[in-house]
C-alpha positions as CSV (number, residue, x, y, z in Angstrom):
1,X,125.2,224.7,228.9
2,X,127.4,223.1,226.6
3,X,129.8,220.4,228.1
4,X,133.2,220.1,226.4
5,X,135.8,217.0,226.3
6,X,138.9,217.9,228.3
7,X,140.8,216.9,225.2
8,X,139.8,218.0,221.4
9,X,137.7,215.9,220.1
10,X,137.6,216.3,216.2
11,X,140.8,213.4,215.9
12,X,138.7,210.9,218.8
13,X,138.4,207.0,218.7
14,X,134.6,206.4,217.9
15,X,134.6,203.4,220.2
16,X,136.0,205.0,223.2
17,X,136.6,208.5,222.5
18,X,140.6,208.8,222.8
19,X,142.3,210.9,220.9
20,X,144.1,209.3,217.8
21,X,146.9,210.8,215.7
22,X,146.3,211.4,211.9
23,X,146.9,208.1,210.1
24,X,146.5,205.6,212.6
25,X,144.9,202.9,211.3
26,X,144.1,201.3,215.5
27,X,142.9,203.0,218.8
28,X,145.8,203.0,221.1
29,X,143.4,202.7,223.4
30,X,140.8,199.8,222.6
31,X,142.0,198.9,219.3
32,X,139.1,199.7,217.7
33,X,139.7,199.2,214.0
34,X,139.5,203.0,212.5
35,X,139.4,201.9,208.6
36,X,135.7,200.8,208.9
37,X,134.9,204.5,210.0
38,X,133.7,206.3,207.2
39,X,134.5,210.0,206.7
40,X,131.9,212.6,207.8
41,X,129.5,214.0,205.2
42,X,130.7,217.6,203.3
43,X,128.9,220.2,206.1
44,X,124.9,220.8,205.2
45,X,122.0,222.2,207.3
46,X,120.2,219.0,208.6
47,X,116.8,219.9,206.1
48,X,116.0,222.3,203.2
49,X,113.3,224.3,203.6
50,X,110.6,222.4,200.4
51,X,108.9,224.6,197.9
52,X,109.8,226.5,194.7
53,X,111.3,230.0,195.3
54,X,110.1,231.4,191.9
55,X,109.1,234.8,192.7
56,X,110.4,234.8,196.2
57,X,111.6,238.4,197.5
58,X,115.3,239.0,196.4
59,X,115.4,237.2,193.7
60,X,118.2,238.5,191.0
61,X,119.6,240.7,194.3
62,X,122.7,242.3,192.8
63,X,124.4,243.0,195.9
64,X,126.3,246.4,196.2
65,X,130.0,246.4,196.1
66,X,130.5,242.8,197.1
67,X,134.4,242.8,198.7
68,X,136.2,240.2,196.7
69,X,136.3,236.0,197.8
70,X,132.2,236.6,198.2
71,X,130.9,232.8,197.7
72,X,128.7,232.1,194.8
73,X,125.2,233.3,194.2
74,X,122.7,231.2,196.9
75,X,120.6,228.1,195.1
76,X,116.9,227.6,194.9
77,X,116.0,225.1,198.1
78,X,115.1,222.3,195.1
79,X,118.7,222.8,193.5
80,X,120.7,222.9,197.1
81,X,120.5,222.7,200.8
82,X,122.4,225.5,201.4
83,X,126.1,226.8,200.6
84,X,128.5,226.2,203.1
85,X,131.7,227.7,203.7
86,X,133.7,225.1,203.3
87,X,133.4,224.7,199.6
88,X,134.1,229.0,198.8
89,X,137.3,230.8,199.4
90,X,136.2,233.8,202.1
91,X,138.4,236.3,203.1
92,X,140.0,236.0,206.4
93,X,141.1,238.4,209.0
94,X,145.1,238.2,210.1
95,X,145.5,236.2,213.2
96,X,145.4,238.6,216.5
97,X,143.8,241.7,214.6
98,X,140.4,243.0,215.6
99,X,138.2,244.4,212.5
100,X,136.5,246.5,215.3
101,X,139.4,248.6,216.5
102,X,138.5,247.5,220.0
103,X,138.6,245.3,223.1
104,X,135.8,243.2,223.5
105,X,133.4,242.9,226.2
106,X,134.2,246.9,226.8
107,X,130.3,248.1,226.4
108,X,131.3,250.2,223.6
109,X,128.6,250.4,221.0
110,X,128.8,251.0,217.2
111,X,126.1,252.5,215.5
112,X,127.3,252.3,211.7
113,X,130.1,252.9,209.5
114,X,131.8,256.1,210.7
115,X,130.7,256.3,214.3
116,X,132.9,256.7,216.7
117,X,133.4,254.4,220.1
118,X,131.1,255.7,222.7
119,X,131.3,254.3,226.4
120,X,128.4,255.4,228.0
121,X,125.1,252.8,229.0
122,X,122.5,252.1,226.7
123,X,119.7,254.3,227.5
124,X,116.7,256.6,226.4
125,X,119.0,258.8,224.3
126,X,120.4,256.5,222.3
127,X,119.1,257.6,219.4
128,X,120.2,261.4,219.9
129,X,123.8,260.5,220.0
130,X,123.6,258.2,216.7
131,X,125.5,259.9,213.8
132,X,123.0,261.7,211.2
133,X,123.1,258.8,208.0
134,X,124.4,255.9,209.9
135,X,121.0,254.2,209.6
136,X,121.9,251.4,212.1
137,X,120.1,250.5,215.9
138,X,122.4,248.0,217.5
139,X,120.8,246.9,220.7
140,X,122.5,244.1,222.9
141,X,122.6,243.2,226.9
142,X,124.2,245.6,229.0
143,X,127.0,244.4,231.3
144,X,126.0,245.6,234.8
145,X,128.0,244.7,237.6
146,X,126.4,241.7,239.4
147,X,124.9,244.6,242.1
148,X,124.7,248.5,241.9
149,X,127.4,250.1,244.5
150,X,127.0,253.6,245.9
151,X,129.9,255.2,245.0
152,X,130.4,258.7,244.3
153,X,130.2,260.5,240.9
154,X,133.9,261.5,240.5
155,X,132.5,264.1,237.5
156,X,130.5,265.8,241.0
157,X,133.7,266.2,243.1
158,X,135.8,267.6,240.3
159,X,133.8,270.5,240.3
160,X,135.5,273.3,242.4
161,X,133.9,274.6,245.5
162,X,130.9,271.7,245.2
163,X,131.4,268.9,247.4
164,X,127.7,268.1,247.6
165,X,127.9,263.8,245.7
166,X,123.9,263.3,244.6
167,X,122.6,260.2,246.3
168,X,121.2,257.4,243.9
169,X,117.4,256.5,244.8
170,X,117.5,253.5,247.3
171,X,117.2,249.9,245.9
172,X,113.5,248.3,247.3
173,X,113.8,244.7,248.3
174,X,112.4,242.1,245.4
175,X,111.3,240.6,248.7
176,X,109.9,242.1,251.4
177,X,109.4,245.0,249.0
178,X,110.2,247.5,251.8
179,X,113.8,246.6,253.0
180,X,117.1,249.2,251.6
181,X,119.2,246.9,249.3
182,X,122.9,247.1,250.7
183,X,126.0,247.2,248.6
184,X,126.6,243.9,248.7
185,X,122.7,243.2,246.8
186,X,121.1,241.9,249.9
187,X,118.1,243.2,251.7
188,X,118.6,245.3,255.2
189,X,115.1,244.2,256.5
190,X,114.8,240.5,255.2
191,X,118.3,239.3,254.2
192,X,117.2,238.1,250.7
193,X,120.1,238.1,248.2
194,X,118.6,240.3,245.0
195,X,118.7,239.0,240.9
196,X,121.0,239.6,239.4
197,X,120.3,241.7,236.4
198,X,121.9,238.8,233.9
199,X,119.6,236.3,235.5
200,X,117.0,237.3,232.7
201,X,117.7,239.8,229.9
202,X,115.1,240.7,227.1
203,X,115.8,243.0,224.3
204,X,114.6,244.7,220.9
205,X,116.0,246.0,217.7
206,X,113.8,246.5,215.4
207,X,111.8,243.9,214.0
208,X,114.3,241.1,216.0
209,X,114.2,240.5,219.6
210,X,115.8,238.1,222.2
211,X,115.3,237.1,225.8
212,X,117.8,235.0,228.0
213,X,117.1,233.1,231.3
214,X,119.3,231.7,233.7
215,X,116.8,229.1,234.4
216,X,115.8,227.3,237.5
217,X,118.6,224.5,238.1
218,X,121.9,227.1,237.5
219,X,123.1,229.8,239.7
220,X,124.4,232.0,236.5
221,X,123.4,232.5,233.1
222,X,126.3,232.1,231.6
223,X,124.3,232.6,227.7
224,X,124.6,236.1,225.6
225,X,123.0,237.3,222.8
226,X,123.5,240.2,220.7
227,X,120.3,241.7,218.5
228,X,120.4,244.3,216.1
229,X,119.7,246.5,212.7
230,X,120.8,247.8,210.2
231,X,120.5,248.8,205.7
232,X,122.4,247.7,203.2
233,X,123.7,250.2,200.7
234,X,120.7,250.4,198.8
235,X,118.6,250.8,201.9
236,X,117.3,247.4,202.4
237,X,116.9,246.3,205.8
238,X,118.6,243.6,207.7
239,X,118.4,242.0,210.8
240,X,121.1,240.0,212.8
241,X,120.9,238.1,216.1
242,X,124.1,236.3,217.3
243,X,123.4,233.6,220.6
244,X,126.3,232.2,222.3
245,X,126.4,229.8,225.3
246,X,129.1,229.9,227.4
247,X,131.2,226.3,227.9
248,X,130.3,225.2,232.1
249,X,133.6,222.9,232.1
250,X,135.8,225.9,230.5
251,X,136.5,229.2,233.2
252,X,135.1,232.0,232.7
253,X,132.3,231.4,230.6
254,X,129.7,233.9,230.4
255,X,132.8,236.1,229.8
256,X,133.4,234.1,226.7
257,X,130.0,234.5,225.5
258,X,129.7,237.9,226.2
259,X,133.2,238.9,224.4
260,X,131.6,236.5,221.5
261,X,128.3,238.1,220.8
262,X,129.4,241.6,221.2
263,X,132.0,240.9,219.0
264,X,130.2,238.9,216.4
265,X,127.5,241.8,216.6
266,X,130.0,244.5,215.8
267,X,131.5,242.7,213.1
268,X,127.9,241.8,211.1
269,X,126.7,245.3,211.8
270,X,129.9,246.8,210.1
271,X,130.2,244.6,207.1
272,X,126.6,245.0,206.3
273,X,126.3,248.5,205.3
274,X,129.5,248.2,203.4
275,X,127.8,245.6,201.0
276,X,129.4,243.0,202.2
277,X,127.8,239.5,201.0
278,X,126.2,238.8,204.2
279,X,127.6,234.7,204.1
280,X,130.7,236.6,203.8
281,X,129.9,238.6,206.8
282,X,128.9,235.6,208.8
283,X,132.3,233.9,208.3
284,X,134.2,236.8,208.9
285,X,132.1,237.7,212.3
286,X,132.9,233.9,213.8
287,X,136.4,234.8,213.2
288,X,136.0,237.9,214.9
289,X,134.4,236.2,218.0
290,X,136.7,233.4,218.2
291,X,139.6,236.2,218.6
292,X,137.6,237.9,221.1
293,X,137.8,234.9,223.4
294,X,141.1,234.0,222.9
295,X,141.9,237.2,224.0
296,X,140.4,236.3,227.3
297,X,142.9,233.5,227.6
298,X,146.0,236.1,227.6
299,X,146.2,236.4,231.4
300,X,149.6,237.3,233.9
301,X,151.0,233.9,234.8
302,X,150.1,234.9,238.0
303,X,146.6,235.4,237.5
304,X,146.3,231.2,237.2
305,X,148.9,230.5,240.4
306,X,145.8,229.4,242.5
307,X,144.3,227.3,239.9
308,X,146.3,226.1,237.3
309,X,144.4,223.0,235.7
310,X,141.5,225.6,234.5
311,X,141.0,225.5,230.7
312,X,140.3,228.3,228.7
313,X,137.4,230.4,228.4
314,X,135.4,229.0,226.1
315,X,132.1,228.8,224.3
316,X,129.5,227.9,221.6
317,X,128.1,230.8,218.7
318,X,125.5,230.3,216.2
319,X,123.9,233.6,214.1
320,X,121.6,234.5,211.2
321,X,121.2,237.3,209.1
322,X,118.1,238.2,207.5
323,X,118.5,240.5,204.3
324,X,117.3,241.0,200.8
325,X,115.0,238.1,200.7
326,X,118.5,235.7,201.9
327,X,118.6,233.8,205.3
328,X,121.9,233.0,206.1
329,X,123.2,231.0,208.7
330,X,126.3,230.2,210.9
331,X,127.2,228.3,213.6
332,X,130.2,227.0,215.7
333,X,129.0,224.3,218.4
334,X,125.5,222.8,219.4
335,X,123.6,225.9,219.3
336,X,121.0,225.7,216.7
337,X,118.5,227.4,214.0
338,X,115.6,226.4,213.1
339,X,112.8,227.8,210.4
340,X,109.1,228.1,210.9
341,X,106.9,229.3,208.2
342,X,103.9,231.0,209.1
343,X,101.7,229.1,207.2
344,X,102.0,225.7,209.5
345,X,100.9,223.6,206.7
346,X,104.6,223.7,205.7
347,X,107.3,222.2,206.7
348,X,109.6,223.6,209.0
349,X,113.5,222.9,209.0
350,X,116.5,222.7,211.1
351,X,119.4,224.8,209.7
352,X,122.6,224.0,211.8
353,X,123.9,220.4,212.5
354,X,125.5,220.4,215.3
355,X,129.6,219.7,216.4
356,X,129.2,217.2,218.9
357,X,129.6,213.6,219.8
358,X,126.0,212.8,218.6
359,X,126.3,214.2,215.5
360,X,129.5,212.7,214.9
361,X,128.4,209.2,216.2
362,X,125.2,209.4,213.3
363,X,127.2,211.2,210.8
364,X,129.4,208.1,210.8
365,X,126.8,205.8,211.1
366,X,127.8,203.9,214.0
367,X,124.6,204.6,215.8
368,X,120.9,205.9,215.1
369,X,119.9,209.2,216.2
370,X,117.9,208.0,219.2
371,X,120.7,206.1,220.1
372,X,123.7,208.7,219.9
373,X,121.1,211.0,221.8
374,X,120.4,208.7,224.4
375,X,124.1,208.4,225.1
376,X,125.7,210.0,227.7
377,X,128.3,211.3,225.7
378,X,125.5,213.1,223.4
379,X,126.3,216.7,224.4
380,X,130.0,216.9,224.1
381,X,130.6,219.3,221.6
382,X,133.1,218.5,219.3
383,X,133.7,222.5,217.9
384,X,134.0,225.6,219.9
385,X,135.9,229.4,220.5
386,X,138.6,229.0,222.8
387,X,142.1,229.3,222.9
388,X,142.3,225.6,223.7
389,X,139.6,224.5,220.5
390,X,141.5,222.4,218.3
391,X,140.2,224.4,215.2
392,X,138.0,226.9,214.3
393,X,136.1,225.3,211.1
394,X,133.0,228.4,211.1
395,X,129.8,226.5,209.2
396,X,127.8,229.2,207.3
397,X,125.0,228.1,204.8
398,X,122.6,230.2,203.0
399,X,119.4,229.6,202.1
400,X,116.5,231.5,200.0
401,X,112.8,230.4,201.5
402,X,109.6,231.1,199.2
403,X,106.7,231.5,202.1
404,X,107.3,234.3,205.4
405,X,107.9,232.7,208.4
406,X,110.1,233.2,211.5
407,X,113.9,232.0,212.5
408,X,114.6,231.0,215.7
409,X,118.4,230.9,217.2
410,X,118.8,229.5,220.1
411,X,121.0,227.4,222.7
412,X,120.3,223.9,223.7
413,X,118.5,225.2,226.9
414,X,115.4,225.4,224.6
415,X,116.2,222.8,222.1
416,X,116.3,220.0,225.0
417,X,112.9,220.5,225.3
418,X,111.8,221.0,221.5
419,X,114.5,219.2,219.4
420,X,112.9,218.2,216.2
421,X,111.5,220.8,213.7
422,X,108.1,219.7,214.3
423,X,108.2,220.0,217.6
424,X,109.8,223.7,217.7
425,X,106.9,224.1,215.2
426,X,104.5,223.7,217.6
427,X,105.5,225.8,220.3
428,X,106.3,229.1,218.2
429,X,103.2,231.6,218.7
430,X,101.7,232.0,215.5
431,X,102.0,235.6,216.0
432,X,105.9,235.0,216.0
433,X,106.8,237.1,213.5
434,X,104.7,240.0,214.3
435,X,105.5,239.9,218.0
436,X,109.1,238.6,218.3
437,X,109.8,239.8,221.5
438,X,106.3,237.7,223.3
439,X,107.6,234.5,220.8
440,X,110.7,234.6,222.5
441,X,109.5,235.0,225.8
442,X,107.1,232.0,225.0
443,X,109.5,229.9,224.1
444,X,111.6,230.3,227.1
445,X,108.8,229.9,229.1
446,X,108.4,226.6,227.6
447,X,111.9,225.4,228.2
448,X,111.6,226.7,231.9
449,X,108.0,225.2,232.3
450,X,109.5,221.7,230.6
451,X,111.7,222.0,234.3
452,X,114.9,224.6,232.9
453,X,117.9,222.7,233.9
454,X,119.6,224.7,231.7
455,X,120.7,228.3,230.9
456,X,118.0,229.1,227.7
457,X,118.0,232.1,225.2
458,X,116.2,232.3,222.3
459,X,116.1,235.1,219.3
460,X,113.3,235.6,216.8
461,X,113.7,237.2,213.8
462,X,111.1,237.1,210.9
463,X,111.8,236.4,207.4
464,X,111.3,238.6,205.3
465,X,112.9,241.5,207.3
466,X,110.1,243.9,207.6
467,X,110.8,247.7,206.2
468,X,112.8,249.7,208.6
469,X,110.8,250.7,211.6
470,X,108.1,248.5,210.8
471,X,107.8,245.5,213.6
472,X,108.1,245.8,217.2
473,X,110.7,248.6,218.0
């Protein structure tokens, strides 16, 4: 999980990490001398991915209908690192609206432009209910309650003269396997408290997939991801994954990262379709996330009377889109993405740099990377969502690779245990891309076998985005 300063940390003394006001020239605090820090580098994905992308899939994409403020055409990998969204005017959304037309972390589902809100579960019929044209799957972790309650169906004893309620088949014991689960998720016969369902969650849409673990050292998963698919105007597939990881010092934070990636999910799966510039897209679905858990924060007064020094809910996003031969990117926090090709000969890349002490300790240059990871301080993150973050600043970058490969999104609950390219290399099946769903599961088992003191989730999605309904469905 990601740990977060009790203060914000983007004005910080690099010696001792107080805050400092804009224009001091001394730490308060120390009196460390803040002239001889140099300003951070303009905001670039840590490595390019090498090659020439001459002939590569998309090139000369004239994308449909682009809403105005879309940032300039993507560069080769030889001419640029990526474009970053600090350097293009995008168009942002007024403070406190939601794009979606809904609260998040409700359930509800959207399956396209044009479709309605549905509460109901996800479930076998999915596809029934979608609306004829919408050409969009949108699959993402349900949000059971932490056990199933018997409870009656109120829809049963609304019906006149029928006051029969339809008992729900008995929950077995993951146990003993033969004790009655009560309502309270514990075994009758053997007293063993049961998973909860969020303890590991593994989904499909399409040709992307995603799995998320709670891991062996933490007694929540407090990550969330958000998979899905969809067509642009012209019928070219796409594929998103959003992976957020919830802040363990903030409260509340698997609600955060829940209201985050559903949010975040809804937004890229709208804009899409519409021909929306998917870096565009990106940027505007980290705004959309960040006001989803702000929301959070609006409580009653009274609902913080018995603990009033909590923080607010509060956590980490990072996303990519995969679409007419462009990988985009975009990230607020540690969470990372990284880029495998399949042919292994290549190099692979990290895409994301992350906002945290460690970064900010190398960007400077006041310390090598081994050193500022070595550090203590490594994993406070210097950028998040949350009422309380100092400022959202969402990092997008786009990028254009010449060979197929696969791109992996995932929170630091995997990357502690492969942090270089090279080594996240070498644990990716080689099958990645045709079987996302078993390279995500093999990755997290790696990070749980590598001991799993963290929360880990992990999304694969391969580049180029298969035709739709090709890839594991």
């Amino acid at each position: 999980m990601s740990q977060m300063p009790q203060q914000a940390a983007l004005a910080k003394c690099p010696s001792c990490a107080e805050p400092v006001e804009p224009g001091d020239l001394f730490c308060g605090a120390c009196g460390y001398d803040l002239s001889v820090v140099p300003a951070p580098p303009p905001d670039h994905p840590t490595l390019t991915m090498s090659g020439s992308a001459t002939g590569s899939p998309g090139d000369g994409v004239d994308w449909p209908a682009p809403e105005p403020g879309s940032p300039p055409a993507v560069h080769l990998p030889a001419d640029l690192a990526g474009t970053d969204s600090g350097g293009g005017a995008l168009p942002e959304h007024e403070p406190g609206t939601d794009p979606h037309g809904h609260e998040p972390g409700t359930g509800d589902h959207h399956h396209g432009p044009g479709a309605g809100d549905h509460n109901h579960e996800p479930g076998a019929e999915e596809a029934a209910r979608q609306p004829a044209g919408s050409g969009v799957r949108f699959d993402r972790p349900a949000e059971p309650d932490e056990y199933p309650l018997q409870a009656p169906d109120p829809r049963v004893a609304e019906t006149p003269g029928n006051t029969a309620v339809p008992e729900e088949p008995a929950q077995v014991c993951v146990a003993c396997r033969t004790g009655r689960v009560d309502s309270d998720g514990y075994c009758e016969n053997c007293g063993h408290a049961q998973p909860r369902e969020r303890d590991h969650m593994e989904r499909e849409s399409g040709p992307v997939a995603a799995v998320s673990d709670r891991g062996l050292r933490h007694h929540r998963n407090e990550d969330a991801f958000t998979v899905g698919h969809t067509a642009l105007p012209d019928g070219t597939p796409a594929a998103v994954a959003i992976v957020c990881d919830g802040v363990s010092s903030a409260t509340r934070p698997d609600d955060a990262s829940t209201a985050a990636s559903q949010a975040a999910g809804d937004a890229l799966l709208t804009a899409l379709p519409r021909g929306t510039h998917p870096q565009t897209a990106m940027h505007e679905a980290i705004v959309a996330a960040a006001q989803a858990v702000n929301a959070l924060a609006e409580e009653p007064a009274t609902a913080r009377e018995h603990a009033p020094h909590q923080n607010a809910p509060a956590c980490t996003i990072v996303g990519a889109v995969v679409a007419s031969g462009l990988l985009v990117v975009g990230w607020v926090g540690d969470s990372r993405v990284y880029w495998v090709p399949d042919d292994r000969s290549a190099p692979p890349a990290r895409l994301t740099e992350d906002d945290s002490w460690a970064a900010q300790m190398v960007a400077a240059g006041l310390m090598s990377e081994a050193e500022a990871y070595a550090d203590e301080r490594a994993h406070a993150i210097t950028g998040w969502l949350g009422a309380d973050a100092y400022e959202l600043e969402p990092h997008t970058a786009s990028f254009k690779p010449d060979r197929p490969g696969v791109v992996v999104v995932c929170t630091d609950g995997l990357w502690n245990y492969a942090e270089t390219a090279e080594e996240m290399s070498e644990v990716v099946p080689s099958d990645a891309a045709a079987r996302p769903l078993h390279g995500a599961r093999v990755l997290v088992g790696h990070a749980l076998d590598g001991g799993g003191h963290d929360n880990v989730t992990v999304a694969v999605v391969p580049f180029p985005a298969p035709p739709q309904g090709a890839g594991s469905a």
